[in-house]
Each structure stands twice: as C-alpha cells, then as structure tokens.
Backbone as CSV, one residue per row, in Angstrom:
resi,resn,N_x,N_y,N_z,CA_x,CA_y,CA_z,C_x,C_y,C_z
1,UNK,0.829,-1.205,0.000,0.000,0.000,0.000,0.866,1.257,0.000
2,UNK,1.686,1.128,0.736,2.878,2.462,0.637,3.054,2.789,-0.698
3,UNK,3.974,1.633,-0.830,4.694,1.693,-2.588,3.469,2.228,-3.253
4,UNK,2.416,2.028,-3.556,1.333,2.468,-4.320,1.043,3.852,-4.185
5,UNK,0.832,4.524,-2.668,0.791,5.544,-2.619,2.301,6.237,-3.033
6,UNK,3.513,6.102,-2.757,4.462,6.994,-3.367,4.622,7.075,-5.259
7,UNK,4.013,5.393,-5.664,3.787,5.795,-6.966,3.073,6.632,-7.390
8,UNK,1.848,6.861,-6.897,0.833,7.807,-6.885,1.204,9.084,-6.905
9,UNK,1.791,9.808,-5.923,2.465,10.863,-5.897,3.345,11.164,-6.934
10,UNK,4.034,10.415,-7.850,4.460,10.738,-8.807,4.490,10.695,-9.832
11,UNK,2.948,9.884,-9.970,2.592,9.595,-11.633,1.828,11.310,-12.149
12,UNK,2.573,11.677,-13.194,2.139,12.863,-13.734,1.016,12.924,-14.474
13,UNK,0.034,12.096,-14.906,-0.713,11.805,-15.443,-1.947,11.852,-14.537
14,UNK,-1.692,11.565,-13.191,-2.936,11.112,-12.287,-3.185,12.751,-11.921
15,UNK,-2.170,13.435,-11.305,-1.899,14.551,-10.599,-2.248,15.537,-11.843
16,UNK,-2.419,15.693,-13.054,-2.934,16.183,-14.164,-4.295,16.352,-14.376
17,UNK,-4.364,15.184,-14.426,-6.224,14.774,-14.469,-6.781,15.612,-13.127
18,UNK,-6.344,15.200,-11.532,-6.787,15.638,-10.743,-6.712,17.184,-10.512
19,UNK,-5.529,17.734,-10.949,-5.884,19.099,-11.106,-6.600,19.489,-12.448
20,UNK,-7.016,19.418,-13.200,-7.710,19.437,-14.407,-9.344,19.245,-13.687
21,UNK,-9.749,17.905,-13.166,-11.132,17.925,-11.900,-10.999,19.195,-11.301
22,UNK,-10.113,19.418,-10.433,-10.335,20.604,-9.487,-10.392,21.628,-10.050
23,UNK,-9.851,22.069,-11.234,-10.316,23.269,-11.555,-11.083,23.275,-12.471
24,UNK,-11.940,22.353,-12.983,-13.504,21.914,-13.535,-14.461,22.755,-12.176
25,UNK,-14.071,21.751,-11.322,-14.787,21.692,-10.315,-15.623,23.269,-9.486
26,UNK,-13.755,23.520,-9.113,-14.332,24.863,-8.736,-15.023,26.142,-9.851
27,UNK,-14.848,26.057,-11.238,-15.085,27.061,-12.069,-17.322,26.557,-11.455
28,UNK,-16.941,25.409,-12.148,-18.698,24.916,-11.629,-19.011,25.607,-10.386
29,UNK,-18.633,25.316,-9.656,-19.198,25.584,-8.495,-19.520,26.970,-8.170
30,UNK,-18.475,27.989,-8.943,-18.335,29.248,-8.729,-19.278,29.926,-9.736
31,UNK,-19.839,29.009,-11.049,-20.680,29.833,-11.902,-22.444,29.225,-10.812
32,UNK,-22.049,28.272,-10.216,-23.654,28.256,-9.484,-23.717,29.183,-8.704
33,UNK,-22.782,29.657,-7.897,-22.713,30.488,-6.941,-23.225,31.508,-7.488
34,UNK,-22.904,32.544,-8.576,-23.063,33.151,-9.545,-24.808,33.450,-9.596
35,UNK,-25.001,31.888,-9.851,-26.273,31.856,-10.394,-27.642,32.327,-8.442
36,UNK,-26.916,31.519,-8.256,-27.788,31.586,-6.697,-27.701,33.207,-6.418
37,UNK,-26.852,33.878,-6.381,-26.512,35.314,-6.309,-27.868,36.213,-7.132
38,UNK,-27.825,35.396,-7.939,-29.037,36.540,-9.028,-29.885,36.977,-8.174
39,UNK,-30.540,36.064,-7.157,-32.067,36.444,-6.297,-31.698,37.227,-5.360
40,UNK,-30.114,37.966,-5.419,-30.018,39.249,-4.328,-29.490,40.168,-4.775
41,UNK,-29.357,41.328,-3.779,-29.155,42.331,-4.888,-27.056,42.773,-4.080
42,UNK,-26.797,41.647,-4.285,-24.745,41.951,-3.887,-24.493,41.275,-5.495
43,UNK,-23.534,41.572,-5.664,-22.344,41.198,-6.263,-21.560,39.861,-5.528
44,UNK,-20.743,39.104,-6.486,-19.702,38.387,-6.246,-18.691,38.746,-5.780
45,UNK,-18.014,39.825,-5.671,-16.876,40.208,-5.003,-17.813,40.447,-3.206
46,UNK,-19.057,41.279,-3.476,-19.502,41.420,-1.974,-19.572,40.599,-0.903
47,UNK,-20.547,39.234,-2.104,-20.663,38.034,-1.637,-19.121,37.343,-0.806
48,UNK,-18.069,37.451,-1.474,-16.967,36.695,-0.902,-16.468,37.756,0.597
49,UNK,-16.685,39.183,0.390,-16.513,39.775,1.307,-17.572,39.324,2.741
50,UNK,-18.720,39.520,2.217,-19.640,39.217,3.325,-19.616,37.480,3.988
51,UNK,-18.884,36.522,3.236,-18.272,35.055,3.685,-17.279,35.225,4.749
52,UNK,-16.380,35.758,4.145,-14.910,36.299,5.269,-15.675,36.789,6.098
53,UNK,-16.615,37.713,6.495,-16.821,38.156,8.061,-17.507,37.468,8.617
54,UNK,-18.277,36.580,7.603,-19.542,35.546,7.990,-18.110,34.518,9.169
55,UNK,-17.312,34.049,8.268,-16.208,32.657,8.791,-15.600,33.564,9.727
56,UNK,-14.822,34.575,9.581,-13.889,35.275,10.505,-14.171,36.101,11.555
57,UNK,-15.498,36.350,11.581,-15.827,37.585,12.414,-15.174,39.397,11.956
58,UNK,-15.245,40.018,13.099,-14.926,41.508,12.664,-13.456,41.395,11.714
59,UNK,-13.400,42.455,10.914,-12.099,42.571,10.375,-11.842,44.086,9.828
60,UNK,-10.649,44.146,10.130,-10.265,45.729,9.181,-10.084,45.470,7.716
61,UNK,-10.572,46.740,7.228,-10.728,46.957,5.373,-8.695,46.094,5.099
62,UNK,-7.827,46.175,5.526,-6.898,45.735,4.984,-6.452,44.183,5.263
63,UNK,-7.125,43.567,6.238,-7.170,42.408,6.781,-7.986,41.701,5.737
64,UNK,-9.320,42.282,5.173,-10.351,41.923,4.623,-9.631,41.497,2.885
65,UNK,-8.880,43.113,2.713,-8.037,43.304,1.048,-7.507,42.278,0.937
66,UNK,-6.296,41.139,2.106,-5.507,40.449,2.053,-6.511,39.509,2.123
67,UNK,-7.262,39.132,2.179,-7.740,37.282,2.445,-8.181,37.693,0.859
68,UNK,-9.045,38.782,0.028,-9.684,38.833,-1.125,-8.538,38.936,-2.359
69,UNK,-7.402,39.461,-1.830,-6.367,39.904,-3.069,-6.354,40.929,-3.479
70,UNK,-6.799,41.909,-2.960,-8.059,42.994,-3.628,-6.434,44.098,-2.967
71,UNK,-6.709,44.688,-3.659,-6.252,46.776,-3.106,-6.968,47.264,-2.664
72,UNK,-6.270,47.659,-1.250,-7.167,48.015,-0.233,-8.150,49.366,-0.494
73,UNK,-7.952,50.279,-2.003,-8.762,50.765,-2.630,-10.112,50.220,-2.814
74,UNK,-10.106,49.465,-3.828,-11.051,48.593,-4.061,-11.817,47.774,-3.109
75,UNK,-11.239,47.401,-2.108,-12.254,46.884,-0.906,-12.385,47.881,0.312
76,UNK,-12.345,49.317,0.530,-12.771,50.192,0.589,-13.853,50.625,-0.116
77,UNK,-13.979,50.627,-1.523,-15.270,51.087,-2.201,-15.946,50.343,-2.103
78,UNK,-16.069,49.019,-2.179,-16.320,47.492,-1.802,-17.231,47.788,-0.538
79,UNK,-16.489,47.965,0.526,-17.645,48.185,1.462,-18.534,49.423,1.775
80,UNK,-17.813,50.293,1.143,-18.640,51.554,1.317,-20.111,51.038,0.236
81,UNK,-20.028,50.214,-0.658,-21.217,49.986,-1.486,-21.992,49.300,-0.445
82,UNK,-21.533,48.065,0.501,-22.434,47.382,1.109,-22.631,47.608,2.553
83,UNK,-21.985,48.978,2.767,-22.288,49.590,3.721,-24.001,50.318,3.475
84,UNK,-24.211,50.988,2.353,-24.741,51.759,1.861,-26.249,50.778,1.702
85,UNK,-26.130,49.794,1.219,-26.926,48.229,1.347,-27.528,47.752,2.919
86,UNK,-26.660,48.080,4.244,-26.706,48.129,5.267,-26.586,45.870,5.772
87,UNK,-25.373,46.096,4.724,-25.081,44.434,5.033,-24.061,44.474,6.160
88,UNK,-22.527,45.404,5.838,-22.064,46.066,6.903,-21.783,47.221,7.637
89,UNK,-21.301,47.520,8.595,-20.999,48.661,9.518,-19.513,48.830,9.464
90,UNK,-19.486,50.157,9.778,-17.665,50.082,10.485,-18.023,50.487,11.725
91,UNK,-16.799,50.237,12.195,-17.284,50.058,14.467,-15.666,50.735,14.541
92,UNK,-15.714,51.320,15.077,-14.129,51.862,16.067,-13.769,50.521,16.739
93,UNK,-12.613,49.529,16.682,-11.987,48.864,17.469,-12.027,49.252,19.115
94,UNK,-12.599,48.609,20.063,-12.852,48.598,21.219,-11.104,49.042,22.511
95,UNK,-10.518,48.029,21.614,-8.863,48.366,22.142,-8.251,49.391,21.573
96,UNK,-8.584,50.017,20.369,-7.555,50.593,20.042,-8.560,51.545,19.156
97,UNK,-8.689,52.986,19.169,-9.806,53.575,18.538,-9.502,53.946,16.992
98,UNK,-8.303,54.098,17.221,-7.634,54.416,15.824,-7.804,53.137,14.573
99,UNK,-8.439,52.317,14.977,-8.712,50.945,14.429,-9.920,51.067,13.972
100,UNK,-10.371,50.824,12.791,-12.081,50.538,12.271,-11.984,49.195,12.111
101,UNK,-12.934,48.353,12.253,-13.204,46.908,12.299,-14.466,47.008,11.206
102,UNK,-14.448,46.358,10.161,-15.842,46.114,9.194,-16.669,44.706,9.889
103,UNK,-17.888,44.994,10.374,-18.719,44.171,11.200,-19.726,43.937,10.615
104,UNK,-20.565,42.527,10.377,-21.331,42.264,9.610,-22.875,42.523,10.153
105,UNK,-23.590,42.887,9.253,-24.830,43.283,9.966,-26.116,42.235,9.284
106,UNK,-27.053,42.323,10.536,-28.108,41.225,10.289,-28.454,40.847,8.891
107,UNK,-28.444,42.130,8.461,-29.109,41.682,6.541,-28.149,40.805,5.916
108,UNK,-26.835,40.711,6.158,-25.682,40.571,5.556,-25.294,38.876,5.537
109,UNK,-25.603,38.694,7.347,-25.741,37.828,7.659,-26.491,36.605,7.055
110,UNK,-28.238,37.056,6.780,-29.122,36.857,6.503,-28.981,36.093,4.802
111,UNK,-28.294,36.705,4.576,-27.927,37.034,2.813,-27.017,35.516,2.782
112,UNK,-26.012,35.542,3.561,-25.072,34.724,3.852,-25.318,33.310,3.946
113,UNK,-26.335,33.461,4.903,-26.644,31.861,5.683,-27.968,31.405,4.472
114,UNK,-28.344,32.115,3.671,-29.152,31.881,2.685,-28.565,31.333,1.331
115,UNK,-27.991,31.748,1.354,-27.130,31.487,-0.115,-25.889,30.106,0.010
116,UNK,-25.376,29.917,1.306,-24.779,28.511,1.733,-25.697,27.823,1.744
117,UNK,-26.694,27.782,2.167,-27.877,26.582,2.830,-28.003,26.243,0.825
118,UNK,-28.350,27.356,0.028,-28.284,26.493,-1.338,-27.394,26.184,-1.820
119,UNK,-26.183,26.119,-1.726,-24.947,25.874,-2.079,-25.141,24.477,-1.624
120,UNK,-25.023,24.262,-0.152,-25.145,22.887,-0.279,-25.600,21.577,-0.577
121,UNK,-27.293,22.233,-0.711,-28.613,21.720,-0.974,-27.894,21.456,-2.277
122,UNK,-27.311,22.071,-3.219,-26.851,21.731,-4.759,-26.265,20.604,-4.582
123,UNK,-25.040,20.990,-3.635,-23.881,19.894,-3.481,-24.776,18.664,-3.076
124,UNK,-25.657,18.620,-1.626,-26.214,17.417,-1.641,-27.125,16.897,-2.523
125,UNK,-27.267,17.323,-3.665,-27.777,16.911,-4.516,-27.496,16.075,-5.864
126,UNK,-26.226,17.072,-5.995,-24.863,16.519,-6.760,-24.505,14.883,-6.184
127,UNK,-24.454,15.370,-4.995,-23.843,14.224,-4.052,-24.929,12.745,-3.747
128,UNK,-26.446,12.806,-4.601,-26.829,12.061,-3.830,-26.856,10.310,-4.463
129,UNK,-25.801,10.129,-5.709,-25.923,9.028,-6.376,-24.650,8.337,-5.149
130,UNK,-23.985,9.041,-4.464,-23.070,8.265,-3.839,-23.174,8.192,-2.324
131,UNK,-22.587,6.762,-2.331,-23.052,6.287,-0.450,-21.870,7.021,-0.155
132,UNK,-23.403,6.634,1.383,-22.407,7.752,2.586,-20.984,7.784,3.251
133,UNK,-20.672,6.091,3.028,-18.846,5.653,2.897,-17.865,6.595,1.504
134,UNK,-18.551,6.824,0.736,-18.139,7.687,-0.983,-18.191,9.328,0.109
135,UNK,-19.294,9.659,0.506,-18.763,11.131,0.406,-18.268,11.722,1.743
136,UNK,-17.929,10.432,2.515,-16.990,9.986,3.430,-15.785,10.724,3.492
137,UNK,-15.635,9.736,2.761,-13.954,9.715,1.890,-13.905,10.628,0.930
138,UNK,-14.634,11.177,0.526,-14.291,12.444,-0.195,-14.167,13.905,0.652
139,UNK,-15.187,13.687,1.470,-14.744,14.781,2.349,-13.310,14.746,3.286
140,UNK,-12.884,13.400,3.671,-11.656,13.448,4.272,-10.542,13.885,3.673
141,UNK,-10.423,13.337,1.987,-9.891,13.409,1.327,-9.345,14.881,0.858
142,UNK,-10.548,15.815,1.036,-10.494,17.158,0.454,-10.013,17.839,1.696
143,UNK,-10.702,17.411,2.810,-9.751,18.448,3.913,-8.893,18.105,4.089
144,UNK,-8.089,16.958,4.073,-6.548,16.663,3.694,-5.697,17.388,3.115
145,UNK,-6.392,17.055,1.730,-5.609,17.966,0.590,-5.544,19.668,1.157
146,UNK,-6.935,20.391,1.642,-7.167,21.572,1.980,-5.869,22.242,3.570
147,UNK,-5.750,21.186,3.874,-4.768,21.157,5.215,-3.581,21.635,4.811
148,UNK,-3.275,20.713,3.995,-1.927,20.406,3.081,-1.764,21.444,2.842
149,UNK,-2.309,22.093,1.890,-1.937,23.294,1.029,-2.111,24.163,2.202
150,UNK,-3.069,24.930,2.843,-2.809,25.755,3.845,-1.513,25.980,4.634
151,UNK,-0.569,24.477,4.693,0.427,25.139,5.322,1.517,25.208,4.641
152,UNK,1.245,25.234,3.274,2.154,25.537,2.282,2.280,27.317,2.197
C-alpha cells in the first residue's frame, strides 16, 4: 500500500487529471454560486466579502483586502457599497480607537446563511448518487488535501 501511494504521488498523469477535476470543479461551483446570487441584490466580489466576516468575524478593510487579493482601494469602495446596502458597519476597534473593524450586519448575515444553505442543498444533490462511505472519503480526502496546502 505504501509503494502504491508513493507511486501515486508521482505519476504525472494522475496529478494532471486531478488538477484538471479541481479546476472543472471549482469554475462549476463558482458559476452556481453566480447563479444563486441573481435572487439578491450583492455582487460576487460582496458576496466573498460578506463570507470572510460571515467565517472570521470583525475585520479591518486591509485584513479583509488580504484574504480577497483585492487593493485596499477597491475593498474600501467594496464596502462603502455594502455599507450603503446596510449588510455592513464600520465600528471603532474597542482596544484601540484608531482601528475601524468592518462588522457584519443582520441583513448581511441573513444574505449569507441563505445562499450557503443552497450551495449545499446543490452539493447534496450533486452528491446524492453516492453512499455515505463515498462522500466519506471524499470529504476526508479534500480536507486533507485543503490542510496540506494551507500550510504551504
């Protein structure tokens, strides 16, 4: 079983295909997202903004730029749009006043936990030709891989 797995690791052909899936995968996943988005009135860049505070809690506009990739220009106008929407707030940092924290607000929230709940409903749907040992092991499999790379 070893030997198999180190062959594995270095057959270029397998590791091809599988990145070739994964980025099938995610483009799919990201044009449903897309699609689920239509029935609100954010954007896709908002949407990923309003995820990060959804997963992370409070964050400053440059904390926020770095997880998105974004210039901290652009996710400045970014929230001033969904400020304006009243998805978030800025709050003065409690420790330190000179600090603004972007804090997510009920609508935002709302928006959030709505649009995952169909995300997954897709996925479990996607998911439902395979037993529960299959998406088992696929989920182990992916937070593995997801581990991996994180501490790369």
């Amino acid at each position: 079983m070893i030997l198999d797995e180190k062959l594995l690791q270095h057959d270029d052909i397998v590791v091809a295909e599988l990145e070739k899936d994964l980025r099938y995968i995610a483009a799919i996943i990201k044009q449903k997202g897309r699609e689920l988005l239509a029935d609100y009135t954010i954007t896709p860049p908002q949407f990923v903004a309003l995820q990060w505070l959804f997963e992370e809690g409070n964050m400053t506009i440059g904390d926020l730029s770095q997880k998105m990739y974004l210039a901290f220009s652009t996710t400045t106008d970014l929230i001033d749009r969904m400020e304006k929407k009243e998805l978030v707030t800025r709050m003065k940092d409690p420790n330190d006043r000179r600090v603004v924290r972007i804090q997510l607000l009920e609508k935002g929230e709302k928006i959030i936990d709505e649009v995952i709940k169909k995300r997954q409903k897709y996925l479990q749907d996607i998911l439902g030709d395979y037993s529960a040992d299959e998406v088992i092991l696929l989920k182990d499999n992916l937070s593995k891989l997801h581990q991996q790379m994180r501490k790369e």
